[in-house]
C-alpha positions in Angstrom: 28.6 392.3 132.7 29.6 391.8 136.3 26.4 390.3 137.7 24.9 387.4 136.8 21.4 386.5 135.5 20.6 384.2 138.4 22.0 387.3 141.0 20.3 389.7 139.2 16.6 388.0 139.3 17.5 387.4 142.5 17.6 391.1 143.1 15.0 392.5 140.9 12.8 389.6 140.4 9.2 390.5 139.3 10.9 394.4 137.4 12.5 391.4 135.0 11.0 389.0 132.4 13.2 385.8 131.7 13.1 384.3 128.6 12.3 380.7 128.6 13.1 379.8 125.2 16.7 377.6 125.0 19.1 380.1 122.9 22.6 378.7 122.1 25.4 381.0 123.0 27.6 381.4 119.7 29.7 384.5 120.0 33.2 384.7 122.0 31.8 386.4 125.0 28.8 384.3 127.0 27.5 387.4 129.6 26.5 390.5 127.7 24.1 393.4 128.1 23.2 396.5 126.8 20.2 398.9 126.1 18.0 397.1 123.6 17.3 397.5 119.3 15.7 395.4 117.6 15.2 394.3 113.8 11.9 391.9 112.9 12.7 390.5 110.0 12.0 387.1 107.5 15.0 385.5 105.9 16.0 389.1 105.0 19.2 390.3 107.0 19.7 393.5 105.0 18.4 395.7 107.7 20.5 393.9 110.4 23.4 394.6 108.2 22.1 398.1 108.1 22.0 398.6 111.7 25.3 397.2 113.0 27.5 398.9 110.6 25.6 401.7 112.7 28.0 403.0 116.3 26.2 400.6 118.7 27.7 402.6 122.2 27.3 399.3 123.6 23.6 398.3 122.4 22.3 394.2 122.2 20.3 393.9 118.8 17.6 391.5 119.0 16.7 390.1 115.5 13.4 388.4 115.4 13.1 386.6 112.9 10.3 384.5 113.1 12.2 381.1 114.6 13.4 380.6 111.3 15.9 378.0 110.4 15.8 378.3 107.2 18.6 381.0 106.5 20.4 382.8 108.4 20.6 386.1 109.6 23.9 386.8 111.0 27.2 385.7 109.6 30.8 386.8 110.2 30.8 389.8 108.3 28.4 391.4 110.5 29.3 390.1 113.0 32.4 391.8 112.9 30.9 395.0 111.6 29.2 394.7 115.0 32.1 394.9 116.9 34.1 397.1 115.1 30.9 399.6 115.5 30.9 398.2 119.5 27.8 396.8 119.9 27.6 394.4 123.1 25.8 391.5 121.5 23.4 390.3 119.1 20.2 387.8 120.4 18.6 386.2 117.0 15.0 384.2 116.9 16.3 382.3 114.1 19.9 381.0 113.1 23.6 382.1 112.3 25.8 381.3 110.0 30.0 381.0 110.2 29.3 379.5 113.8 33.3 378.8 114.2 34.6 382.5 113.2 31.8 384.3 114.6 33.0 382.3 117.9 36.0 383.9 117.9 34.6 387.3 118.1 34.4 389.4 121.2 30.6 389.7 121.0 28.0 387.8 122.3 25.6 386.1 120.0 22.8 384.1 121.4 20.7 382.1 117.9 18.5 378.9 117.9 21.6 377.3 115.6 23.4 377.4 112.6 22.5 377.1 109.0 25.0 377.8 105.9 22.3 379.0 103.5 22.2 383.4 103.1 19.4 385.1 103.3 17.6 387.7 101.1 18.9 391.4 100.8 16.0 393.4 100.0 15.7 395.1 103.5 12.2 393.7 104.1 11.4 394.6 108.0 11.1 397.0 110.7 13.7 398.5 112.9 13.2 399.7 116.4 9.5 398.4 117.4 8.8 395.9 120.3 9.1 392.8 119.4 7.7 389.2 121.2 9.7 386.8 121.1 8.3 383.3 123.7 6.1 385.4 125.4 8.4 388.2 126.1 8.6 391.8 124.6 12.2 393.4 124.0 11.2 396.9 123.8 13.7 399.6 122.3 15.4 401.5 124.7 14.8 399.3 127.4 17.9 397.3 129.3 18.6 393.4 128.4 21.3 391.0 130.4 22.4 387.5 128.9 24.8 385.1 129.9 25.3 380.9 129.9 21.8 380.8 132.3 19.9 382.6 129.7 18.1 386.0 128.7 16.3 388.6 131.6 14.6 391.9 130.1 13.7 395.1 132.0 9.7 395.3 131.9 
């Protein structure tokens, strides 16, 4: 990603939505963007593991996963399954887990925070549907940017 957030609402302004709620940026790159996929999900990260050990061709994931902070949904295994199938980044409505590897990654992971404990595996979910997440719909297909100033999506 060349252009940042800030330049590019500058440019397209009212064609994006910006996401207003505070994600931390976790993953070794901070800018990232991609066409959008998406997994809603509930302490269950089978299907997120399902999809990125799926080629990504450069692809953001967006987990929703309720706000949760109970479990989490991504941890360094997938993470690195994510980049090893090249997926651009991963933005998750709920927490990570392996913080400090998953930081050494070149992917870019954007959470509400960390939490050791797993999650389920019994692929409980949906993949590719539009999913709101503070007001804002991610919808498959569609082009998301993300750096330090935050999160725009293509209406």
């Amino acid at each position: 990603m060349t252009t940042s957030t800030a330049d590019l609402y500058d440019e397209r302004g009212d064609a994006l939505d910006s996401l207003s709620l505070q994600l931390s940026d976790m993953g070794g790159r901070t800018a990232f963007d991609g066409p959008i996929r998406t997994v809603r999900c509930h302490r269950d990260n089978a299907l997120v593991k399902q999809v990125l050990a799926t080629p990504g061709q450069g692809a953001v994931l967006v987990i929703d996963g309720g706000g949760s902070l109970e479990s989490a949904l991504v941890g360094d295994l997938i993470a690195g399954s994510a980049v090893e199938n090249g997926w651009s980044g991963v933005i998750v409505h709920g927490v990570i887990r392996d913080r400090q590897a998953i930081g050494m990654l070149p992917l870019g992971v954007k959470a509400l925070g960390s939490n050791p404990r797993k999650s389920a595996k019994d692929g409980v979910g949906e993949v590719d549907v539009p999913v709101t997440i503070a007001g804002v719909v991610f919808t498959p297909g569609r082009h998301v940017w993300a750096d330090t100033d935050g999160v725009l999506v293509e209406r």
